[in-house]
C-alpha positions as CSV (number, residue, x, y, z in Angstrom):
1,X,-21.1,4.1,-13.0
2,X,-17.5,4.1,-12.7
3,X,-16.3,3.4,-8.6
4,X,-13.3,5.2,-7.0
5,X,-10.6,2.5,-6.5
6,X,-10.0,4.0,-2.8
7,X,-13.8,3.6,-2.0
8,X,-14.4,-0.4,-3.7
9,X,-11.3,-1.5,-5.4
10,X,-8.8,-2.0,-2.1
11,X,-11.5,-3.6,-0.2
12,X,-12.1,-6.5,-3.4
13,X,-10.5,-9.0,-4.9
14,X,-10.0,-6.2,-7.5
15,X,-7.2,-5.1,-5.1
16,X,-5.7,-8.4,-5.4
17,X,-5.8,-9.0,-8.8
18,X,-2.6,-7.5,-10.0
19,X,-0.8,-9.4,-7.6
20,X,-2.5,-12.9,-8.2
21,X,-4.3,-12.9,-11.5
22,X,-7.0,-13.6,-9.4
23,X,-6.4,-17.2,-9.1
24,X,-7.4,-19.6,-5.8
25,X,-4.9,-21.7,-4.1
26,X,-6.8,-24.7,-2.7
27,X,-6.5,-23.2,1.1
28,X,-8.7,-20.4,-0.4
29,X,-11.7,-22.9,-1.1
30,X,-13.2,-22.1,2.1
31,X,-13.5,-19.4,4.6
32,X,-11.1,-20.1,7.6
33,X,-13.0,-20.8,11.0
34,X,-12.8,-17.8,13.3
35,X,-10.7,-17.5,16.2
36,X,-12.0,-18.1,19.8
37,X,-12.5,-14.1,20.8
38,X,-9.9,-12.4,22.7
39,X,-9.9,-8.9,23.7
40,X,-6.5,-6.6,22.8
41,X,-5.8,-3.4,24.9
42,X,-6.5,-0.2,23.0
43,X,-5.4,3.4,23.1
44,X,-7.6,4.4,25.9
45,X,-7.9,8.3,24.6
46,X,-9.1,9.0,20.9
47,X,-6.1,11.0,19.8
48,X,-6.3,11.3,16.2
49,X,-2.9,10.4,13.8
50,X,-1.3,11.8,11.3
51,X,-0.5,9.8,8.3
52,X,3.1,9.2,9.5
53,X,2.4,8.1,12.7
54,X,0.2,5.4,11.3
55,X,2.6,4.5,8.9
56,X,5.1,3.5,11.6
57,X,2.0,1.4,12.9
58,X,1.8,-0.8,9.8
59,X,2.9,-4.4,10.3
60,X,6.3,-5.3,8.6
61,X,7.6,-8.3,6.9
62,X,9.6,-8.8,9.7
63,X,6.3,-8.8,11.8
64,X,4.4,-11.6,10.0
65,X,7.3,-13.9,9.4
66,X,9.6,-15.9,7.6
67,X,8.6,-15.4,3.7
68,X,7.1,-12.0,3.8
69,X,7.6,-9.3,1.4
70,X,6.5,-6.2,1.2
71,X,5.5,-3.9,-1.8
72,X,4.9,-0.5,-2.8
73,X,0.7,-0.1,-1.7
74,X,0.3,2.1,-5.4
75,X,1.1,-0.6,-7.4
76,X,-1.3,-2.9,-6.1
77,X,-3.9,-1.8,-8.4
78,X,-4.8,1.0,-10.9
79,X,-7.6,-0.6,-12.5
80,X,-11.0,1.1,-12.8
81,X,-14.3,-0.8,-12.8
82,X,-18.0,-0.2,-12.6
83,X,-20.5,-2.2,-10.8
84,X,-23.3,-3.7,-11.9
85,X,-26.7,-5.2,-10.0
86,X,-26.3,-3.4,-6.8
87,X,-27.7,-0.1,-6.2
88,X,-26.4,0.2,-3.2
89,X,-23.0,0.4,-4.2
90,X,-23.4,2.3,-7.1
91,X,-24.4,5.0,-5.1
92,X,-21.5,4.7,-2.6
93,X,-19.2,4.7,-5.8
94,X,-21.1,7.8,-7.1
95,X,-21.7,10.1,-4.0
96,X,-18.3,13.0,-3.4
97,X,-18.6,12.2,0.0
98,X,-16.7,9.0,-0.4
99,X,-16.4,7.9,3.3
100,X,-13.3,6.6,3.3
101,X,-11.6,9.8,1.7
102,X,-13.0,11.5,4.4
103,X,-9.7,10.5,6.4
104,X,-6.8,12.1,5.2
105,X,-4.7,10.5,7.8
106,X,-3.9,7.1,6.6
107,X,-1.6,4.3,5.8
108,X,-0.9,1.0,3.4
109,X,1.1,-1.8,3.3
110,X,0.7,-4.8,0.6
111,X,2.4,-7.9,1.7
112,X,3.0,-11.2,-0.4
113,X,3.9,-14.2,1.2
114,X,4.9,-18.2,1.2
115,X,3.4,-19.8,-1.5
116,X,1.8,-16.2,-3.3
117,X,-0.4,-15.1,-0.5
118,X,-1.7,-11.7,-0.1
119,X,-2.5,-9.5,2.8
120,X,-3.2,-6.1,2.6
121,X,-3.7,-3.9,5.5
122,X,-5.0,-0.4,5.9
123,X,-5.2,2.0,8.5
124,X,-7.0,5.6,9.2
125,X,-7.0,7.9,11.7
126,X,-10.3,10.1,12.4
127,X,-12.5,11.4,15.3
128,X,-14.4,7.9,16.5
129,X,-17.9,9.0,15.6
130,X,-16.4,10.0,12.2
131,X,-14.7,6.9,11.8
132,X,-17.6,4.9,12.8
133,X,-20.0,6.4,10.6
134,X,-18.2,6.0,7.6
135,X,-16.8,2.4,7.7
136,X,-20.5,1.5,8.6
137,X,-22.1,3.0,5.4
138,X,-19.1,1.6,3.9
139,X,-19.9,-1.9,4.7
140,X,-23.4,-1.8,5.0
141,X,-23.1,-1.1,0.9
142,X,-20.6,-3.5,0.1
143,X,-22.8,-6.3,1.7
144,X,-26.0,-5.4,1.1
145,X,-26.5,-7.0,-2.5
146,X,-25.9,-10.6,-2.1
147,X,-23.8,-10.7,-5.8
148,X,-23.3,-8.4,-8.5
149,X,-20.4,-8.3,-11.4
150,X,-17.6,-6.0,-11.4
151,X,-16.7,-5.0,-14.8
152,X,-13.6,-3.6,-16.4
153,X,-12.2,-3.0,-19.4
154,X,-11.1,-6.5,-19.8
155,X,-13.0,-8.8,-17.2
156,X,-16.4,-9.4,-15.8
157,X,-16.0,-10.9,-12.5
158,X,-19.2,-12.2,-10.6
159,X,-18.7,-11.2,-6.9
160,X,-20.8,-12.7,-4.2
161,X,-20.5,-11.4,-0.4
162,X,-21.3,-13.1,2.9
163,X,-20.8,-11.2,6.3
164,X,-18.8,-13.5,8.7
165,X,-18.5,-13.2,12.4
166,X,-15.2,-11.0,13.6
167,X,-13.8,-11.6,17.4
168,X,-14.4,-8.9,19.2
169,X,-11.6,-6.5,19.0
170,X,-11.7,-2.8,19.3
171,X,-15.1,-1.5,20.0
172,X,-16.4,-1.8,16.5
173,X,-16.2,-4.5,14.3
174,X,-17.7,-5.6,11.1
175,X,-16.4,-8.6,8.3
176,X,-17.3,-10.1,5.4
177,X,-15.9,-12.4,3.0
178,X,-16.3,-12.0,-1.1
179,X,-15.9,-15.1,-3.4
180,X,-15.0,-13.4,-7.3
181,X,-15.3,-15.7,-10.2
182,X,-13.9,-14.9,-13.9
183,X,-13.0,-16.5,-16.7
184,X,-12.9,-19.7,-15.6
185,X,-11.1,-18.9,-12.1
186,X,-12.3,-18.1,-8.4
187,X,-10.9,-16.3,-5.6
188,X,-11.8,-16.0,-2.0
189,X,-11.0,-12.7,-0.2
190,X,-12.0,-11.9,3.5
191,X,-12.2,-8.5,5.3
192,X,-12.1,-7.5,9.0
193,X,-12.9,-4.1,9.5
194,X,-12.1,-3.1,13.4
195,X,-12.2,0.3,14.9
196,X,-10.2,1.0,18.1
197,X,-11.0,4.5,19.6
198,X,-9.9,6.9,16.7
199,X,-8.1,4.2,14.6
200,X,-9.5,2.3,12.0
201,X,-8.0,-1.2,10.9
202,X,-8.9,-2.6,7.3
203,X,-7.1,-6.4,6.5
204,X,-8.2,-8.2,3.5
205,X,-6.7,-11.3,1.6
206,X,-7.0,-14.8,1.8
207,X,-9.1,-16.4,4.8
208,X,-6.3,-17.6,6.7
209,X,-3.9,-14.9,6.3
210,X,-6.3,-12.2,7.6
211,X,-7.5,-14.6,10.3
212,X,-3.7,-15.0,11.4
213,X,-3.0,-11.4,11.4
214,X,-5.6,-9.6,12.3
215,X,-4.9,-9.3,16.0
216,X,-1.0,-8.5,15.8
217,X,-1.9,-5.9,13.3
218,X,-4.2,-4.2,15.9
219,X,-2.2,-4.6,18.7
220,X,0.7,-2.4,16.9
221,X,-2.1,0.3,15.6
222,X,-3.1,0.4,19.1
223,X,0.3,0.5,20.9
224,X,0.8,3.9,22.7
């Protein structure tokens, strides 16, 4: 079964691949410790955007700091893959009612930074109940098989999930962090998934960055 790379591939290590070789830096051995929970202001109506408004929502380079880059989101990854040993998520691969491309309104920004970290962050724009709906089948599938490999045309990678506790932002929240071993080489990516009214947030990378991050980048989705 071969997956979409909208629907699995940006929300795995297989997004980061082409950017690190999929190799761990020794900060990356662990998950970082949440934050204490704080509370950001959101857009109090559910206005839906268009792609270009939540383009200029994106973080910047000049937004996370000193060392920063960013890159064009397309070339983060073409690779295809199947999956393998998780039914779950060979049916999410496999359905036309992707959830994700359900929301044509969205934006991408892929960001390295000091030392070769990655962050990538995602936004979407769709009716809350829509939004909802499909970021919770999206996770629920992603997390529901404990491991299973990912298989291209040139690597097997064994991919083992864990759902880790998010701060509560926004009025939905769900994360999880996926540890992908291959050829001899591990790397640790962790995803927060927060929905704020009619916006969806989606940062992955290493432990730290996305713990760092995660509440500027929401803040400026939100910001009326």
């Amino acid at each position: 079964m071969r997956l979409r790379h909208s629907v699995i591939l940006t929300n795995t290590c297989l997004a980061l691949w082409a950017l690190t070789g999929c190799s761990a830096s020794p900060s990356d051995s662990a998950p970082a410790a949440a934050p204490t929970e704080a509370h950001v202001p959101t857009a109090a109506d559910h206005e839906v955007l268009s792609s270009e408004r939540l383009a200029d929502r994106l973080l910047t380079a000049d937004d996370l700091g000193p060392g920063y880059a960013a890159r064009p989101a397309a070339t983060a990854t073409s690779t295809e893959a199947s999956v393998e040993g998780c039914p779950q998520l060979e049916q999410l691969g496999s359905t036309a009612d992707n959830p994700y491309a359900m929301f044509p309104n969205q934006g991408k920004r892929v960001f390295t930074g000091p030392g070769g970290t990655q962050l990538i962050e995602e936004l979407y724009s769709a009716p809350p109940k829509d939004l909802s709906a499909g970021a919770g089948r999206i996770m629920t599938s992603m997390g529901a098989c404990p491991s299973y490999q990912l298989v291209t045309s040139t690597t097997v990678a064994e991919v083992r999930t864990q759902r880790v506790p998010v701060p509560r932002l926004g009025d939905e929240q769900w994360g999880q962090v996926l540890t992908v071993a291959s050829g001899g080489r591990r790397t640790i990516v962790q995803q927060t998934v927060i929905r704020a009214g009619a916006v969806l947030l989606v940062v992955s990378g290493s432990p730290a960055e996305v713990t760092v991050h995660t509440q500027a980048a929401l803040a400026k989705a939100t910001a009326r």
